[in-house]
ROLUM-183776 format. One record per residue (C-alpha): residue number from 0; residue in three letters; y, x, z. Coordinates in pm, whole numbers. Last residue first. Example, Ala and Ser with C-alpha at 12.3 -4.5 7.8 and 13.67 -1.06 7.14 Angstrom:
BEGIN
{1 SER {-106 1367 714}},
{0 ALA {-450 1230 780}},
END
This chain:
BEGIN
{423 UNK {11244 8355 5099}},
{422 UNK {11538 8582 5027}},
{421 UNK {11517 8561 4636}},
{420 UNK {11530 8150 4694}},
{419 UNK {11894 8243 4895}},
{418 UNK {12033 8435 4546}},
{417 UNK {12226 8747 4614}},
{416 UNK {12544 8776 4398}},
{415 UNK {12671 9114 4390}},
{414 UNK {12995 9314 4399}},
{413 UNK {13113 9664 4321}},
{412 UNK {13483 9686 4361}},
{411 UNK {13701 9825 4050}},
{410 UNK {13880 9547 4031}},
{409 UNK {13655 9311 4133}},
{408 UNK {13348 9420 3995}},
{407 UNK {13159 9117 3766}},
{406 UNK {12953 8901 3997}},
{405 UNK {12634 8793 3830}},
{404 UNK {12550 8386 3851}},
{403 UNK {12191 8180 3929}},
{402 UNK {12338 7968 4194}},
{401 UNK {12196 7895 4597}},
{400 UNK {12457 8172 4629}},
{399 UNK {12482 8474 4916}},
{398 UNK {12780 8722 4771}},
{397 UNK {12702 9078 4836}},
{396 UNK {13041 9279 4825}},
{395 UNK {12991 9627 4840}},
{394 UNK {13319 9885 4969}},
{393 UNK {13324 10233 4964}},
{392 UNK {13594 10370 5159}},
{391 UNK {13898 10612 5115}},
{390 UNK {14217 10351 5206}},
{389 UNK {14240 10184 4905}},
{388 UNK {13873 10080 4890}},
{387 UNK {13907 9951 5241}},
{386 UNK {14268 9768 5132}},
{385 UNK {14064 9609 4786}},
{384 UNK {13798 9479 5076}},
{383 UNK {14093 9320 5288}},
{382 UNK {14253 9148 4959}},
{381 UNK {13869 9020 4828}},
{380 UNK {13888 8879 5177}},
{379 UNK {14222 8734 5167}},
{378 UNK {14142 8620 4828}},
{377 UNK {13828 8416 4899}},
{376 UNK {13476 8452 4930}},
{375 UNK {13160 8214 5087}},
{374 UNK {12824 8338 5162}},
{373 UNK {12889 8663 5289}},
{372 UNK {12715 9028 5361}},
{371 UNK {12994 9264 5321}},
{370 UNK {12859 9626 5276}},
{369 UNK {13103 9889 5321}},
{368 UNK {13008 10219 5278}},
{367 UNK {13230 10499 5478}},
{366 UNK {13434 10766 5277}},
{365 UNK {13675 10828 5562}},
{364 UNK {13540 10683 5945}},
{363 UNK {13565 10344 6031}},
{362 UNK {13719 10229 6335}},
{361 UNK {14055 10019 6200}},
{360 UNK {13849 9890 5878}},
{359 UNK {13638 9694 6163}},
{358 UNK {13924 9471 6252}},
{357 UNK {14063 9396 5889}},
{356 UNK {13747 9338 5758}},
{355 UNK {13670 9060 6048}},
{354 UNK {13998 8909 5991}},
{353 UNK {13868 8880 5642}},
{352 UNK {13572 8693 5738}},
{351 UNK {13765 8449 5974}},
{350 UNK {13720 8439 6361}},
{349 UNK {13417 8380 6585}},
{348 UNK {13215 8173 6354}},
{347 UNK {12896 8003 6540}},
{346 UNK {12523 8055 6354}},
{345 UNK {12417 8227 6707}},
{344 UNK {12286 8591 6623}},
{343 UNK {11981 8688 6863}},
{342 UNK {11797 8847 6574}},
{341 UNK {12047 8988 6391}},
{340 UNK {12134 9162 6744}},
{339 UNK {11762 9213 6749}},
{338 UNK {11749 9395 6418}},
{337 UNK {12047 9614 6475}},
{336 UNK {11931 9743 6796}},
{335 UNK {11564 9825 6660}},
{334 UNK {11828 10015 6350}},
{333 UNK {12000 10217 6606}},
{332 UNK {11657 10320 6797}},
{331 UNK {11736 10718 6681}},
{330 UNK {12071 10711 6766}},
{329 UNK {12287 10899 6563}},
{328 UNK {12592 10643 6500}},
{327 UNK {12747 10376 6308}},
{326 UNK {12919 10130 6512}},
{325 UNK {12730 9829 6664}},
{324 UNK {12951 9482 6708}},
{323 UNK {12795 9139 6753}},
{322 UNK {13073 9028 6951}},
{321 UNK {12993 8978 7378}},
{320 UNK {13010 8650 7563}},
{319 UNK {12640 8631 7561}},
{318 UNK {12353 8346 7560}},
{317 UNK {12289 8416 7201}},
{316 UNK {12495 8694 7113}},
{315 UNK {12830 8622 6903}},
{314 UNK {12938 8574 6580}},
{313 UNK {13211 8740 6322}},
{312 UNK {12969 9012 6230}},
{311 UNK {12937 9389 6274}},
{310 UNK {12638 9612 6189}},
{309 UNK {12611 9986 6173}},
{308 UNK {12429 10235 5981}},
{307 UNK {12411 10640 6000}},
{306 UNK {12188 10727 5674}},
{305 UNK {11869 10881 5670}},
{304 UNK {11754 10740 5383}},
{303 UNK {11506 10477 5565}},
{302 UNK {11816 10419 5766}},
{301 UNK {12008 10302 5479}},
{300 UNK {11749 10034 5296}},
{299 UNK {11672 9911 5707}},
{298 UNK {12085 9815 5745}},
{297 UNK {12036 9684 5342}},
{296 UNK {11755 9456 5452}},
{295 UNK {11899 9331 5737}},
{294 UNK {12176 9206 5601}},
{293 UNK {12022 9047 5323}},
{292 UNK {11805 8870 5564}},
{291 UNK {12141 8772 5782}},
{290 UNK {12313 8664 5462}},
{289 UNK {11952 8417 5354}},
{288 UNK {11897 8298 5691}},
{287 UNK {12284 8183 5744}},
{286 UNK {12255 8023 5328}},
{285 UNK {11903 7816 5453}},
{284 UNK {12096 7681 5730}},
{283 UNK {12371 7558 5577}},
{282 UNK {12678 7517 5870}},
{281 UNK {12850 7284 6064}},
{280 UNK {13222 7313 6133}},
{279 UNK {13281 7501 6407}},
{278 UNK {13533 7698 6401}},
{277 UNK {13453 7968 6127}},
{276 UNK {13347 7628 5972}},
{275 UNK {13645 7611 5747}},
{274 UNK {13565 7849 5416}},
{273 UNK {13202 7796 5459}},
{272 UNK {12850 7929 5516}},
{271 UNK {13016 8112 5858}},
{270 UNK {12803 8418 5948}},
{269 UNK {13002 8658 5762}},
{268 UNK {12814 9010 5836}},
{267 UNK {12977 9316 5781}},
{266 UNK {12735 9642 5720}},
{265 UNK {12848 9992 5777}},
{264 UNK {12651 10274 5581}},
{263 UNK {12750 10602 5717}},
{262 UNK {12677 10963 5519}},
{261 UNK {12554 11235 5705}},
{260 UNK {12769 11520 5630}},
{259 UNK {12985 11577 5962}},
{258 UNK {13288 11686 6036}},
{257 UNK {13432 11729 6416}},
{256 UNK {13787 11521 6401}},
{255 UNK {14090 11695 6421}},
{254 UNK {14399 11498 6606}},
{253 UNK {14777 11460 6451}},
{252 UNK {15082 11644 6654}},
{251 UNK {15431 11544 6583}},
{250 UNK {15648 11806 6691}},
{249 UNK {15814 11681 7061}},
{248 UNK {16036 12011 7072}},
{247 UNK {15723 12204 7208}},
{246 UNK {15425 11985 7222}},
{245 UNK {15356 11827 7576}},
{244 UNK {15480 11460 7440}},
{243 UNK {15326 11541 7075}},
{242 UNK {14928 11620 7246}},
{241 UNK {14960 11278 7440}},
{240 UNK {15088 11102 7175}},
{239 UNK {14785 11203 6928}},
{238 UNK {14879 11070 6561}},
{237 UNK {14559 10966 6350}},
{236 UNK {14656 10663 6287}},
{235 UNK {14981 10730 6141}},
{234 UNK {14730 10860 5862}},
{233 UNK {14839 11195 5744}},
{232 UNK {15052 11220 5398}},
{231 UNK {15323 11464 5493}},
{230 UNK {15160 11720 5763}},
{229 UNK {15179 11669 6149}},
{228 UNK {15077 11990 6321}},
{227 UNK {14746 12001 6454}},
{226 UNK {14521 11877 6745}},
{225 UNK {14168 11923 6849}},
{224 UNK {13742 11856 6892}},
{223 UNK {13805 11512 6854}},
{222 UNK {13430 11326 6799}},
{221 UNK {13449 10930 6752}},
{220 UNK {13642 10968 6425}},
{219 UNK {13376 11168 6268}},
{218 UNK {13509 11378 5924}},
{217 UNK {13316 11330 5608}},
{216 UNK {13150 11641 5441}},
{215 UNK {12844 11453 5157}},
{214 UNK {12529 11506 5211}},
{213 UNK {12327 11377 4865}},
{212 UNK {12072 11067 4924}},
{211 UNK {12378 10827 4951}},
{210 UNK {12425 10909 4614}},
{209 UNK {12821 10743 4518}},
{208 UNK {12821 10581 4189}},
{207 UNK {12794 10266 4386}},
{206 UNK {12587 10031 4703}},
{205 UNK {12301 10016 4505}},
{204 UNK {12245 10400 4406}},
{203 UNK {11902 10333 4258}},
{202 UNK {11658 10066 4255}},
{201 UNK {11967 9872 4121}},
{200 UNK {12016 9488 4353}},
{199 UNK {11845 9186 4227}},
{198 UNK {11738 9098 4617}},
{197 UNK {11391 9165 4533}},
{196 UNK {11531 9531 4419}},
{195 UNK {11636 9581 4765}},
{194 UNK {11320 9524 4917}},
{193 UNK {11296 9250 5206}},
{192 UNK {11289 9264 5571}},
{191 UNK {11301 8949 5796}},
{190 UNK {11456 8907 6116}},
{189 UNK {11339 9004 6450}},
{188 UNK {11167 8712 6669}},
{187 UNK {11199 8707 7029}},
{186 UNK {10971 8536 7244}},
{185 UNK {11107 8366 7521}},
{184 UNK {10942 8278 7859}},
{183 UNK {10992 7969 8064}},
{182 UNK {10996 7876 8458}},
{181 UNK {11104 7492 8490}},
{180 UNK {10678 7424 8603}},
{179 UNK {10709 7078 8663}},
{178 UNK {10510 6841 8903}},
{177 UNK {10246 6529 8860}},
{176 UNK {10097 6293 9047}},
{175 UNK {9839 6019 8933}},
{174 UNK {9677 5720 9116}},
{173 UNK {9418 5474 9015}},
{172 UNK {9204 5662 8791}},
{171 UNK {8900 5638 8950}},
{170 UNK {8852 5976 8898}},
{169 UNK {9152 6084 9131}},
{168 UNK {9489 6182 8975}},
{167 UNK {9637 6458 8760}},
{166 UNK {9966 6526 8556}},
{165 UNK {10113 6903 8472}},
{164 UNK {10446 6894 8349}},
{163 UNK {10545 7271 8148}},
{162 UNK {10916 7418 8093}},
{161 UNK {10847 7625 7895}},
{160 UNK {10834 7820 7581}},
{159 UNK {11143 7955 7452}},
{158 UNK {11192 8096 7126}},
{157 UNK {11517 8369 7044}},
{156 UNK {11554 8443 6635}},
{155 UNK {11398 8444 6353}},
{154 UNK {11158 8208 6191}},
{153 UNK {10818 8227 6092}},
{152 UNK {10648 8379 6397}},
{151 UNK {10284 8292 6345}},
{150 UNK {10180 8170 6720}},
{149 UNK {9814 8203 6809}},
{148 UNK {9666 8031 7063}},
{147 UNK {9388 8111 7345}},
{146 UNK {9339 7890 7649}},
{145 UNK {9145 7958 7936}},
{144 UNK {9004 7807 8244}},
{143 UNK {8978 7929 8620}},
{142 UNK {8743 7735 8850}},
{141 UNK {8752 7720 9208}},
{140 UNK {8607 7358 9193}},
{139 UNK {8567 7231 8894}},
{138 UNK {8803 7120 8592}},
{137 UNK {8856 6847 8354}},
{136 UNK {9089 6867 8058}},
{135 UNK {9337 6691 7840}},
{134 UNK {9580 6919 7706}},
{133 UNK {9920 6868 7524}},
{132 UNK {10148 7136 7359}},
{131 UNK {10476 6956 7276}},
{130 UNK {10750 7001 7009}},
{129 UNK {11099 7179 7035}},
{128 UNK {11424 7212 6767}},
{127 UNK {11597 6928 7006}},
{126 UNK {11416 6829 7319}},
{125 UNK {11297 6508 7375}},
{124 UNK {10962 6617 7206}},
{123 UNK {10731 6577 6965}},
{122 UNK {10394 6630 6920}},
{121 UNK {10170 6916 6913}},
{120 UNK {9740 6965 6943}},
{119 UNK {9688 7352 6884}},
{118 UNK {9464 7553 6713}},
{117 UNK {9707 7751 6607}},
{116 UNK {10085 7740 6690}},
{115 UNK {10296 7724 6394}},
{114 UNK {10719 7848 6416}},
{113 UNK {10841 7660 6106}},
{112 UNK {10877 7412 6328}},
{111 UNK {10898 7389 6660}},
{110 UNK {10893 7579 6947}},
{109 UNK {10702 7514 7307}},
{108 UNK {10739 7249 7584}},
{107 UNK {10380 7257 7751}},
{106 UNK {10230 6914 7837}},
{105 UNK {9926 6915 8035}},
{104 UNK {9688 6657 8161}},
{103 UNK {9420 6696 8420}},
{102 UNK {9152 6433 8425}},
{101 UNK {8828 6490 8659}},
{100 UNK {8989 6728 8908}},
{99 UNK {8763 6877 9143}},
{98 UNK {8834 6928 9504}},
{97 UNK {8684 7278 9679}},
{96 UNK {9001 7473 9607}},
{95 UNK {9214 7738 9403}},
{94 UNK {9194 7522 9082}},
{93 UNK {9292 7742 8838}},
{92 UNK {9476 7677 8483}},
{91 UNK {9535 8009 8229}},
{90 UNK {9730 7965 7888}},
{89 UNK {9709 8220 7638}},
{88 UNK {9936 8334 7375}},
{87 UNK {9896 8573 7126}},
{86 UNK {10149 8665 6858}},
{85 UNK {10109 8693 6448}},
{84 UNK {10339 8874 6263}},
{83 UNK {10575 8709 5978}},
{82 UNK {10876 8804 6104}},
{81 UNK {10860 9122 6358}},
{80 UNK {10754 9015 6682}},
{79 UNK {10913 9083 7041}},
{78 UNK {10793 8971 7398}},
{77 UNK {10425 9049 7328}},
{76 UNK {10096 8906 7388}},
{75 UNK {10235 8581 7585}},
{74 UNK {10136 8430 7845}},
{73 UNK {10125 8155 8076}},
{72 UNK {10026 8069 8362}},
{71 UNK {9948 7800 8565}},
{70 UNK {9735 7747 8972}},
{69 UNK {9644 7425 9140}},
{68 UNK {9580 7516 9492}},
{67 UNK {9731 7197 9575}},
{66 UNK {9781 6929 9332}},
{65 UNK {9503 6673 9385}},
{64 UNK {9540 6741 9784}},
{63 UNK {9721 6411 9839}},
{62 UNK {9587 6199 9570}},
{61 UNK {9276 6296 9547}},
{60 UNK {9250 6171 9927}},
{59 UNK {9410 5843 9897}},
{58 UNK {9166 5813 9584}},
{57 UNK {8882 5860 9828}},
{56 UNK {8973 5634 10102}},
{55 UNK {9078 5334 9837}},
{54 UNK {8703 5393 9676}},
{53 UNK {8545 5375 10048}},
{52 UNK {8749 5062 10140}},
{51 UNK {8636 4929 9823}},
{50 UNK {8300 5009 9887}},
{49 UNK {8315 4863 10232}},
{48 UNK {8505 4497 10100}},
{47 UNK {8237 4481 9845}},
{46 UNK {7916 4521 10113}},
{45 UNK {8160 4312 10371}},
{44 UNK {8126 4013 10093}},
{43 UNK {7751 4081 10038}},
{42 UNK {7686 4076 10410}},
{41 UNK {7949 3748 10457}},
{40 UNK {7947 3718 10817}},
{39 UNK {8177 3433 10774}},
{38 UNK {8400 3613 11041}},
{37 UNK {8305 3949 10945}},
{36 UNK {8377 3899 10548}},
{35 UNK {8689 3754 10636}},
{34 UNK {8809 4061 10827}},
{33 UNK {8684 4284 10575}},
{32 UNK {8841 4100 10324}},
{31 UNK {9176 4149 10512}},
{30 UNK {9089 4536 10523}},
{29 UNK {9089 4528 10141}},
{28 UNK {9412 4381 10074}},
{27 UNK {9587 4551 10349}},
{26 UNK {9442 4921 10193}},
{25 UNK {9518 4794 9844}},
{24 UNK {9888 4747 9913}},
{23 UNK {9925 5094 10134}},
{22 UNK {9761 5225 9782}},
{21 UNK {10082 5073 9606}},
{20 UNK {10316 5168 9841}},
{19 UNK {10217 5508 9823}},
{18 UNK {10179 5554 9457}},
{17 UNK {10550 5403 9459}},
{16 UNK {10656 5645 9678}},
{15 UNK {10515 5935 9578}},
{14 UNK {10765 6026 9263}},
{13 UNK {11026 5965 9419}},
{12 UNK {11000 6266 9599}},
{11 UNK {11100 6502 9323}},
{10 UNK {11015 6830 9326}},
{9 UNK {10630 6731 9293}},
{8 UNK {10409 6956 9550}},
{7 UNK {10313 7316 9478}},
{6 UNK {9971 7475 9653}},
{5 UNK {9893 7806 9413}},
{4 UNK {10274 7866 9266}},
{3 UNK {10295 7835 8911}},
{2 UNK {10316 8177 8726}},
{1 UNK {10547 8302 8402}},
{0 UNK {10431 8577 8169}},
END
């Protein structure tokens, strides 16, 4: 919800001046025919020159206090939808004082399209991605008026309403002000959520052989509850320095993770729709939407089976420095956190898919399921999946394609070809 000040003047003072020049104009203009009109003693002449005079007194007036005590809000039902729900939004005008307006016109900056905003009267705008609300109204003296809207949130991701120009003038219509409201408000949309079997993937076990309904005894890397001898075959990895430096004779000490038997379902999203635009490139929209709906999907598909799920993808945050990076773990709001991360996901590759795999693959905890959510594939990342399978994981590939094609495993690695109309 976002307020205009009761009593706000135009930031910029350029705007008056012409007005002001103009009406100092019409002021001369019609006190010299006064003037003549007394020296002829012209009664019909003065009888003009007087009702002029009266009309130029009146708009001076409107014109000065036209924008005080003017009063505009905005707001909306909720701050967060889920795709496809519908969100309210009303917009409130007052006029905090005895002057009417006769004419006050409003343009509110508001999304575009494929967001819709019922009933509403939009055009377009200078703004990129935006369209405007306009409304022509009059309103009384101390009188507060409503507008309801309804927004149907068909796209994902971050929406910004605002900023707003509000324009009024006397009811002659010879001068106008106006001012901007800059304050805004965002509505974020999560993305959208689609059955597995939609997506052409098994009803059953999609991610393997591997039930991730049955508890299966994994070890959790972020929980060290000791050390132990070093044994032939233990993950360098998994060496504690601190433990071996205080060890008699410097023996090689390796850390023991707490087990656990819920399951983790990690899922890697590739955010880049090509092999070069990593940096920058460009991108195809409908293939981004497509990988971060599958994404989402399969995060939801694990924790509705009580699964531990994370997210990472080569992107970051929308108005953030930070990686979109969430690791597996108990918390019960894990997959609201995975949604909006999807949701505030900027379509800008922060490094290459398999330098992605590699990074991740350093965390992860033995047995893990690997879902990578891409649109384009190459050996290096077929190489970096082949190394998570290698090293005790389960790794998925889900291939986003505007073709009708099935993926064959790769070597043993379970892969799928999503297609973007199935997404829709």
């Amino acid at each position: 919800m976002a307020v205009l000040p009761v009593g706000v003047q135009p930031n910029d003072s350029s705007l008056w001046v012409p007005t002001r020049v103009k009406n100092e104009a019409w002021f001369w203009l019609i006190g010299g025919v006064l003037f003549v009109s007394l020296l002829l003693r012209e009664g019909q002449l003065f009888v003009i020159a007087s009702i002029l005079l009266l009309v130029a007194f009146v708009s001076r007036i409107w014109e000065r206090y036209c924008l005080v005590g003017l009063g505009y809000r905005r707001t909306l039902g909720q701050q967060r939808a889920f795709f496809g729900e519908q969100v309210q939004l009303t917009i409130e005008i007052v006029n905090e004082k005895p002057l009417p307006l006769a004419w006050l016109e409003i343009e509110d900056t508001v999304p575009g399209l494929p967001l819709q905003l019922e009933p509403a009267h939009t055009g377009p705008s200078h703004i990129p991605g935006r369209r405007l609300l306009t409304m022509l109204l009059s309103i009384r003296w101390y009188e507060r008026v409503r507008r309801h809207y309804t927004v149907e949130c068909r796209a994902r991701g971050i929406h910004a309403f605002g900023p707003a120009t509000l324009r009024t003038g006397d009811v002659f219509g010879l001068t106008s002000q106006e001012t901007t409201f800059e304050a805004q408000d965002s509505l974020l949309v999560y993305p959208k959520i689609v059955p597995l079997d939609r997506l052409g993937l098994p009803a059953s076990n999609p991610f393997g052989d591997r039930p991730l309904q049955r508890q299966w005894l994994f070890e959790d890397p972020l929980r060290t509850v000791g050390v132990r001898d070093y044994r032939p075959g233990d993950s360098p990895r998994r060496l504690h320095w601190k433990a071996t430096a205080r060890a008699p004779g410097q023996a090689l000490q390796v850390k023991l993770f707490e087990p656990t038997t819920s399951h983790r379902l990690h899922v890697l999203l590739n955010v880049s729709t090509s092999e070069q635009n990593w940096m920058w490139q460009g991108y195809d929209p409908d293939a981004l939407e497509a990988a971060i709906t599958t994404a989402a999907s399969v995060a939801n598909f694990g924790a509705e089976r009580g699964l531990l799920i994370g997210l990472s993808a080569n992107a970051r945050l929308f108005h953030s420095s930070a990686s979109v990076r969430i690791l597996p773990n108990r918390d019960p709001r894990q997959l609201m956190y995975i949604f909006e991360a999807l949701a505030r996901l900027v379509p800008m590759g922060s490094m290459p898919p398999e330098a992605l795999v590699e990074l991740e693959g350093r965390e992860l905890a033995y047995g893990t399921t690997v879902v990578m959510v891409t649109s384009v594939v190459n050996r290096p990342l077929i190489h970096q999946l082949q190394q998570l399978k290698r090293g005790g994981h389960q790794p998925v590939l889900l291939l986003i394609t505007a073709a009708d094609e099935a993926l064959a495993p790769l070597d043993g690695m379970l892969a799928y070809a999503i297609r973007i109309e199935d997404t829709l």
